[in-house]
C-alpha positions in Angstrom: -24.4 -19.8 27.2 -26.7 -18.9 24.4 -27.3 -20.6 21.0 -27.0 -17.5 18.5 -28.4 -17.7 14.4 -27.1 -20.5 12.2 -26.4 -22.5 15.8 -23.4 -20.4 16.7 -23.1 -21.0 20.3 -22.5 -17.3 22.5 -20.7 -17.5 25.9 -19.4 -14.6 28.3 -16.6 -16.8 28.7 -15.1 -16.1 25.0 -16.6 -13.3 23.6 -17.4 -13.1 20.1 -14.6 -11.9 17.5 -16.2 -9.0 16.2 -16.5 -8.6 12.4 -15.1 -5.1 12.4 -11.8 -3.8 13.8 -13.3 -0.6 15.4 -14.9 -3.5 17.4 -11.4 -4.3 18.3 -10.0 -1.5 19.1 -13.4 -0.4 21.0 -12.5 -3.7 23.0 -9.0 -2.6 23.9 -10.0 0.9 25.1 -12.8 -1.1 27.4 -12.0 -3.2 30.7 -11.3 -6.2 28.8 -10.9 -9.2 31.1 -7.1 -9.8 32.1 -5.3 -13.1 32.7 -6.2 -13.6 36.7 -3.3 -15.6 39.0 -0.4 -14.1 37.3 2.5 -13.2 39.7 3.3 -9.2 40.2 6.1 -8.5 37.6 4.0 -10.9 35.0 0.6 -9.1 36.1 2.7 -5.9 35.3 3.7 -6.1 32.1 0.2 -7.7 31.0 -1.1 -4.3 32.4 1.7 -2.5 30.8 0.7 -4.4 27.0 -2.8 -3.0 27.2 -2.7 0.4 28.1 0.3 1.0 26.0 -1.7 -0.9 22.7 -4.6 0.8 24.0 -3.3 4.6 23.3 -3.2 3.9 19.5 -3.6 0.3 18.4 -3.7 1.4 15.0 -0.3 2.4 14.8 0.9 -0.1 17.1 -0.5 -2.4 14.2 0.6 -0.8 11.6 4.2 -1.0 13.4 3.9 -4.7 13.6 2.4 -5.5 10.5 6.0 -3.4 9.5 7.7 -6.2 11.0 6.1 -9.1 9.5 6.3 -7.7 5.9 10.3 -7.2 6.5 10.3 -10.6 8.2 8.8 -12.3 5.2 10.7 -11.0 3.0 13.9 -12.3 5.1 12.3 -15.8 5.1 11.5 -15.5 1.1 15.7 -14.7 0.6 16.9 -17.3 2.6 14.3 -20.1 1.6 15.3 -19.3 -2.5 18.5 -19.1 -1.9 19.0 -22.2 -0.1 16.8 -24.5 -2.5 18.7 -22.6 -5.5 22.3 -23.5 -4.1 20.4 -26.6 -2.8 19.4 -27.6 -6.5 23.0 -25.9 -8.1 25.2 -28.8 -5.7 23.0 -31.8 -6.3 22.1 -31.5 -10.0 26.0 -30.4 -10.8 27.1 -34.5 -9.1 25.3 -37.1 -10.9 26.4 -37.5 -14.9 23.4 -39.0 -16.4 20.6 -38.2 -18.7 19.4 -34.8 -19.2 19.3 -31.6 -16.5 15.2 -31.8 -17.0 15.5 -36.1 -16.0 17.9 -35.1 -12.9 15.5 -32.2 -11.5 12.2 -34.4 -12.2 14.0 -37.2 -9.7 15.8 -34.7 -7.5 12.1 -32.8 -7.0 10.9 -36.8 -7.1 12.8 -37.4 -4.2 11.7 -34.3 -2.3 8.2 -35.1 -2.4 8.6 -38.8 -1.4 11.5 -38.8 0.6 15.0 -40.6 0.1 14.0 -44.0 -0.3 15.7 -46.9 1.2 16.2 -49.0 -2.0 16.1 -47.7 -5.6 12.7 -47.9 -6.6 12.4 -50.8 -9.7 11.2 -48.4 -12.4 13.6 -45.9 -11.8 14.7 -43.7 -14.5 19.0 -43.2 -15.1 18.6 -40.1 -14.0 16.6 -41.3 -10.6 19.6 -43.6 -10.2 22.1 -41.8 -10.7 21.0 -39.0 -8.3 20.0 -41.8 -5.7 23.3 -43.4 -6.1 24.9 -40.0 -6.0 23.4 -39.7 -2.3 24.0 -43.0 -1.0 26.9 -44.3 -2.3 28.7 -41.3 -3.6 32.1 -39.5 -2.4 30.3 -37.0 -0.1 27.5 -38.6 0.6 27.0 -38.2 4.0 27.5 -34.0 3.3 25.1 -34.4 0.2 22.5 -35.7 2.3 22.3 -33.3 4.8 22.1 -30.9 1.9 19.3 -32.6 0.6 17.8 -32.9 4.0 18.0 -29.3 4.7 16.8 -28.8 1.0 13.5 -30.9 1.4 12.9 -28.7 4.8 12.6 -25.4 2.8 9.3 -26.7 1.3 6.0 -26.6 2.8 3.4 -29.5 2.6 1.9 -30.1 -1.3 4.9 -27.1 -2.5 7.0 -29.3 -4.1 4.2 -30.5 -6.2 3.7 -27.0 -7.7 7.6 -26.1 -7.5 8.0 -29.5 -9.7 5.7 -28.7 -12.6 7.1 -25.5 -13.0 10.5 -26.0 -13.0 9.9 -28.7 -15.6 8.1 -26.1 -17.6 11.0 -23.1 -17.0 13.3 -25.7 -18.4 11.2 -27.1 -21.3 11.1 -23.5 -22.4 15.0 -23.4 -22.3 15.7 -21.4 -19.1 18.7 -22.2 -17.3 18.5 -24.3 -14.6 18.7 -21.1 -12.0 16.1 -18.8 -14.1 13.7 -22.2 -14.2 14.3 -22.5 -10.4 13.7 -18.7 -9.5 10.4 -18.9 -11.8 9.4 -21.9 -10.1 9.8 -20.4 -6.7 7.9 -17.5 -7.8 4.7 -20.1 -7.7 5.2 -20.9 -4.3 5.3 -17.5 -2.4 5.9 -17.6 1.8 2.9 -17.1 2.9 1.8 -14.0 5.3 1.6 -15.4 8.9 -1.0 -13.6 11.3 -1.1 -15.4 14.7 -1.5 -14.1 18.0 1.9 -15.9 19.6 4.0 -14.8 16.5 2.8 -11.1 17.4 5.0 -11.5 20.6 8.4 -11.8 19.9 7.7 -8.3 18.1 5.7 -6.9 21.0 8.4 -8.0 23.9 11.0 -5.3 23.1 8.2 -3.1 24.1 7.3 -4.5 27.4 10.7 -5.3 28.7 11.8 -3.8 31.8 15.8 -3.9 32.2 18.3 -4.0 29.8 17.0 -4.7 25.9 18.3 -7.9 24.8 18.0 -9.5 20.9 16.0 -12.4 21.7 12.1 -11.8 22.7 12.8 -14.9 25.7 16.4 -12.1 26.6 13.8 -10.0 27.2 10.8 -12.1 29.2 13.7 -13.2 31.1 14.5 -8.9 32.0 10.6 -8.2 32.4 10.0 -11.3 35.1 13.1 -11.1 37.3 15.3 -12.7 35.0 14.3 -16.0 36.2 13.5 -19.2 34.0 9.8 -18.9 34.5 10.0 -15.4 32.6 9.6 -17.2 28.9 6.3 -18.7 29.8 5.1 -16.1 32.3 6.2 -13.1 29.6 3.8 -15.3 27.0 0.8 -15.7 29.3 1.1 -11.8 30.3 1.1 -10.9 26.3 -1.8 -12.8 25.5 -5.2 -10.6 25.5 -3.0 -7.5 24.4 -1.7 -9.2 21.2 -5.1 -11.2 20.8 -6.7 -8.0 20.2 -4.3 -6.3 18.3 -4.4 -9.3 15.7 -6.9 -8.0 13.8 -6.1 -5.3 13.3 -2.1 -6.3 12.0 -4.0 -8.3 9.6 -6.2 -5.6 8.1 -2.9 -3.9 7.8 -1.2 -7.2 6.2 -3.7 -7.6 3.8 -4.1 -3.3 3.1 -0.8 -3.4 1.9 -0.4 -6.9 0.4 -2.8 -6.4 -1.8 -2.3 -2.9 -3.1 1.9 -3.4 -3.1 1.8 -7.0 -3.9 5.6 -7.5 -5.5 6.8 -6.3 -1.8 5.5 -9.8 -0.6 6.8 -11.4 -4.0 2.5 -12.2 -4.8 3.0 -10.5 -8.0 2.3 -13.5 -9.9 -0.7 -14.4 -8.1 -3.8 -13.8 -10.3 -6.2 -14.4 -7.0 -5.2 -14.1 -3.8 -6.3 -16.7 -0.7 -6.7 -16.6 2.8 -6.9 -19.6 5.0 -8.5 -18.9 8.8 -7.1 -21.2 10.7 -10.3 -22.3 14.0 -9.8 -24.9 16.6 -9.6 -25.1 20.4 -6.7 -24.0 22.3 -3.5 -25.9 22.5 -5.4 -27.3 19.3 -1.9 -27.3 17.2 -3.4 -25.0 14.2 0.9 -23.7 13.4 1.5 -27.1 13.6 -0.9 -28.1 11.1 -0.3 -25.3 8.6 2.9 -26.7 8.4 1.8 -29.9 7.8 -0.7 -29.3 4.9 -1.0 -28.1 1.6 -2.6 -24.8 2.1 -2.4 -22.8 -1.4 -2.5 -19.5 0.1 -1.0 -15.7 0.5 -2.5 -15.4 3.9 -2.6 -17.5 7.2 -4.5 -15.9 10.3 -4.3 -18.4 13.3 -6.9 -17.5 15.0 -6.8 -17.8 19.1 -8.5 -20.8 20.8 -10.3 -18.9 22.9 -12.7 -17.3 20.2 -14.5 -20.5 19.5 -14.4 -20.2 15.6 -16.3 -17.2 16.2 -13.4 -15.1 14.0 -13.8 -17.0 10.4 -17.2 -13.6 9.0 -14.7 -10.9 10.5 -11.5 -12.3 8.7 -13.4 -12.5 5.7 -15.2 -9.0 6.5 -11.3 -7.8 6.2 -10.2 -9.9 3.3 -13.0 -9.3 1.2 -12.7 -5.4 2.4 -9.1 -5.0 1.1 -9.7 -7.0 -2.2 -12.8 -4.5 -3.0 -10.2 -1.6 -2.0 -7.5 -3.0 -4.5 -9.7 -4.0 -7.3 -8.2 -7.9 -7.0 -10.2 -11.3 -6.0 -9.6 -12.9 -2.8 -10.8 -16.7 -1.6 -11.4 -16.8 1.8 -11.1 -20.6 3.4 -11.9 -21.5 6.8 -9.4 -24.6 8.1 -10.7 -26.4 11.1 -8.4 -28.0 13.2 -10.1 -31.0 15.4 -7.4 -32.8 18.4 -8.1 -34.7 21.7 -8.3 -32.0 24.6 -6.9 -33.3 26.9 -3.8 -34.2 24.5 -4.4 -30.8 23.9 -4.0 -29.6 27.9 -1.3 -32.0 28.3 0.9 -30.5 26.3 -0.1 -27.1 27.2 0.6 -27.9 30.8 4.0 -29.7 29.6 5.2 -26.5 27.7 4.5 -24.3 30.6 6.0 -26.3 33.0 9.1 -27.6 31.2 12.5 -26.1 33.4 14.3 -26.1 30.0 13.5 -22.4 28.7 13.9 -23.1 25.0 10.7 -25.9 25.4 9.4 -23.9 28.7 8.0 -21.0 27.1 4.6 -22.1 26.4 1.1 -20.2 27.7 -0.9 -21.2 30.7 -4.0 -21.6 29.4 -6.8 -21.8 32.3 -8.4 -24.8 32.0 -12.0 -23.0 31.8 -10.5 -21.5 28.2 -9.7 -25.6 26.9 -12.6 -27.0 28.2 -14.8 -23.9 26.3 -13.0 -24.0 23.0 -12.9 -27.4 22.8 -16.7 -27.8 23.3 -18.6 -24.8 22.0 -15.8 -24.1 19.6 -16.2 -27.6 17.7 -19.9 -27.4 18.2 -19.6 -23.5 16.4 -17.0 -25.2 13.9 -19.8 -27.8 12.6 -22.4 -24.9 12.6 -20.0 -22.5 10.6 -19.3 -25.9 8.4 -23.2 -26.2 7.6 -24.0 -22.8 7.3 -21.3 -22.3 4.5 -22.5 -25.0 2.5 -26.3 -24.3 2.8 -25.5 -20.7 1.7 -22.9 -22.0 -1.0 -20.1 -19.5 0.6 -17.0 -22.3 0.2 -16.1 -25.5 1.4 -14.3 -25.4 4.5 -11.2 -27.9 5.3 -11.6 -30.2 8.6 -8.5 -31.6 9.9 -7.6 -33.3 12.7 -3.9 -33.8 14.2 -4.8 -36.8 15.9 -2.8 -38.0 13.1 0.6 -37.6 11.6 0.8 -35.8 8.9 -3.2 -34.4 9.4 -5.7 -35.9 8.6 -8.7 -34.6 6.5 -12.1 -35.3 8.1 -15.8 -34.4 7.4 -17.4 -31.9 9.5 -20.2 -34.6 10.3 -17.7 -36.2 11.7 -16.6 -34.1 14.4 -19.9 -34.8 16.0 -18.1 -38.3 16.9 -15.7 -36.6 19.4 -18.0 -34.5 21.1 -17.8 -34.1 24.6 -20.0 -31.8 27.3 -18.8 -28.6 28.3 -20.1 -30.1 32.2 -18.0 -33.1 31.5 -14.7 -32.2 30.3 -14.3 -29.5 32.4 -14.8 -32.1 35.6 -11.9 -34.4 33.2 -9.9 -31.5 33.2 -9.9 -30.5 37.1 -9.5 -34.3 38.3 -6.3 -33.7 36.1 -5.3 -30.9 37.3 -6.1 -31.7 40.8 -4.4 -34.8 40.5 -1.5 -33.2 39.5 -1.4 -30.7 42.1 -1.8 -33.1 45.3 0.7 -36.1 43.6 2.5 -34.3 41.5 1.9 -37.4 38.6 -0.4 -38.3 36.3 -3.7 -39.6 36.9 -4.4 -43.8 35.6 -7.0 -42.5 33.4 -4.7 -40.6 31.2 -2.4 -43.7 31.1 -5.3 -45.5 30.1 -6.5 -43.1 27.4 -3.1 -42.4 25.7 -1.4 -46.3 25.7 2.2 -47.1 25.4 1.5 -48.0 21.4 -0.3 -44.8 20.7 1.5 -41.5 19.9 0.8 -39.7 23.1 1.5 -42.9 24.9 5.0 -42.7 23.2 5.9 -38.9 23.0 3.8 -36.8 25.4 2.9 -38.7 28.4 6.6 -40.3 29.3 7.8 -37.0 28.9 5.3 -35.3 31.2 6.4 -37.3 34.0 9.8 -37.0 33.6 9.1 -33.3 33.9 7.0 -33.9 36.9 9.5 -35.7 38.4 12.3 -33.7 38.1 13.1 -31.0 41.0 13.8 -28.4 38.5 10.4 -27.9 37.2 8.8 -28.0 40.8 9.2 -23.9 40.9 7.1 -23.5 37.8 4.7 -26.4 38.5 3.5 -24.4 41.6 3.5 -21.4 40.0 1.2 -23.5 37.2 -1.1 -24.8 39.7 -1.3 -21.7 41.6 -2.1 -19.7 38.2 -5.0 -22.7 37.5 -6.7 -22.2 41.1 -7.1 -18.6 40.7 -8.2 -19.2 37.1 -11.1 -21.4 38.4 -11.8 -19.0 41.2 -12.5 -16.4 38.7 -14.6 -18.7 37.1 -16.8 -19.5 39.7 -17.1 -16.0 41.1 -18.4 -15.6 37.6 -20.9 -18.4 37.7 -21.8 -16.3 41.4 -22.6 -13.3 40.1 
């Protein structure tokens, strides 16, 4: 491993994401290294993704880039229509004060949550839409309306979607023109991430009978077993990393130069957030969970070590020129605990239920890399942008609920070695593999008050304990040994 210019640390073990797509799709004509320990019919169709991206990844890109435009536009339909008939039902209920009072406390309550008690400095209106939710005829049915009303919005939306409604209907819009204007401030965002890239790529990959769901056909393409979700994952992996730039390039092409297909037509600048962290690192999670004012998320993979955020914005930057728009290009770092991070990776992939048991294997070389050199590159990417005046990037860490923001200085706090938590992570695994249970330390790090202590870690053993999952656990620990032997026959040579 070598320390590159501005600190950026270079390691054969994640090569760097190159700024330019004909780097990428250099890269996928190229022996690029393959997941190693995969079973036959898994090593098969990971074979089978790369040659068949490798013949034309542009228009392979181009095809799924397709597929995420129609998909958003779905998404956009449904989410506006269920907050208008959302805001139609509980506005229509409660008789008091003015339409403008009822969606300021309706929108009030959205942001906040229902509370438990009516607040003392409520407004009529505030009461007579709590009351109409608590103590109302219907309101166990009106709740779950609001519930599944306050779901449609992302984190810090409702904030935006509030003001504007209040303006729509200050200007005297009806109450469904003011709530179609103020949806029109809070687009869907464009989604580029390499495990959203899969369900699009499986029907291409499947070998028996095509089936609607992508985990119909994992289960076709790996003997139709349970282990085919989280085996047909793994075997996608380096196919659709590669071919991730390149569907954004495409995304933000035709965004930008067609923006009213992606309902961004009243977007006088357009932003992109670059989502870095380690692997397992929750960065979907966290988009979810934060107010990220933006047309564009790329969740970019683990394994590049925030090595992608100068070729995202190589693209961005490349399309706005093209179109004659602006674009803000942000780089979101997401910090964790790895080995909260490789528990639940090892959870996932383990689980016998295939709607949880679908998750990637990671190898534990590719946690123990991103989660070292990648927050060491994160800190130098941080410093670099603000000495060159380039933006401020956002630091997060999931350690809490909802995220937490932190300051990049402060990820120096949870550093760890590369040597030492890659020896953490194989006296896990090897701990795992000979007593098929948890190691004390990992009790001890993550106690019964904390989060993980609570949610992750009783789980985990429930799942090692349980027969069922003792098919994929080998298959697991078998995929990790040959994972390490790669490794070291790397370190040999």
């Amino acid at each position: 491993r070598t320390v590159g210019d501005g600190g950026i640390i270079n390691s054969p073990l994640a090569p760097p994401w190159p700024s330019d797509t004909a780097g990428i799709e250099r890269l996928l004509r190229e022996d690029y290294p393959l997941v190693p320990g995969l079973p036959d019919a898994a090593d098969k169709v990971q074979r089978a993704a790369m040659d068949k991206v490798a013949q034309d990844p542009r228009a392979f890109a181009k095809k799924l880039a397709l597929r995420l435009r129609n998909e958003q536009q779905i998404r956009t339909i449904e989410r506006n229509q269920k907050i208008q008939d959302g805001f139609d039902h509980l506005l229509a209920g409660p008789d008091a004060g003015s339409v403008r009072g009822r969606a300021a406390a309706l929108v009030s309550m959205i942001r906040t949550g229902l509370p438990k008690e009516l607040p003392a400095d409520a407004t009529p209106e505030y009461q007579a839409t709590f009351e109409w939710l608590t103590q109302g005829e219907g309101a166990e049915r009106d709740r779950k309306i609001f519930d599944g009303l306050r779901k449609q919005f992302r984190a810090g939306e409702a904030k935006v979607f509030g003001e504007a409604l209040q303006g729509g209907l200050a200007e005297g819009h009806s109450l469904p023109a003011a709530v179609q204007g103020a949806l029109d401030r809070i687009p869907v965002p464009v989604t580029v991430e390499v495990d959203g890239l899969k369900p699009a790529m499986s029907g291409d990959f499947a070998f028996g009978p095509r089936q609607k769901s992508w985990k119909g056909n994992a289960l076709d393409a790996i003997d139709g077993t349970k282990l085919g979700a989280a085996l047909f994952n793994t075997a996608l992996h380096p196919a659709a990393t590669l071919l991730s730039a390149l569907v954004f390039e495409e995304v933000v092409n035709d965004a930008m130069s067609n923006p009213s297909a992606y309902g961004f037509e009243q977007m006088d600048r357009f932003g992109v957030a670059m989502m870095a962290g380690g692997v397992a690192a929750g960065k979907g999670f966290t988009a979810k969970n934060v107010h990220l004012p933006v047309q564009f998320i790329y969740d970019a993979d683990g394994e590049s070590n925030t090595t992608a955020f100068d070729g995202v914005r190589h693209i961005a930057q490349g399309a706005a020129e093209q179109a004659g728009r602006e674009v803000d290009v942000k780089m979101v770092g997401v910090h964790t605990d790895p080995v909260a991070a490789y528990l639940r990776a090892l959870f996932r992939s383990m689980h016998p239920d295939p709607s949880i048991g679908e998750g990637r294997m990671p190898g534990e070389v590719a946690i123990v890399s991103s989660h070292t050199d990648g927050v060491r590159n994160m800190r130098s990417m941080a410093q670099r942008m603000a000495e060159e005046g380039t933006g401020e990037p956002l630091i997060l860490t999931n350690t809490t609920h909802p995220p937490k923001t932190i300051e990049p200085s402060e990820l120096a706090e949870h550093d760890w070695t590369f040597e030492s938590l890659r020896q953490t992570i194989f006296d896990i695994t090897d701990h795992i593999r000979e007593h098929s249970a948890l190691p004390q330390t990992v009790k001890d790090r993550f106690p019964p008050d904390s989060f993980m202590g609570q949610q992750i870690v009783p789980v985990i053993e429930q799942v090692l304990a349980d027969p069922k999952s003792e098919p994929m656990r080998n298959l697991v620990m078998a995929r990790l040994q040959e994972d390490r032997h790669a490794l070291e026959n790397f370190y040999r040579r």
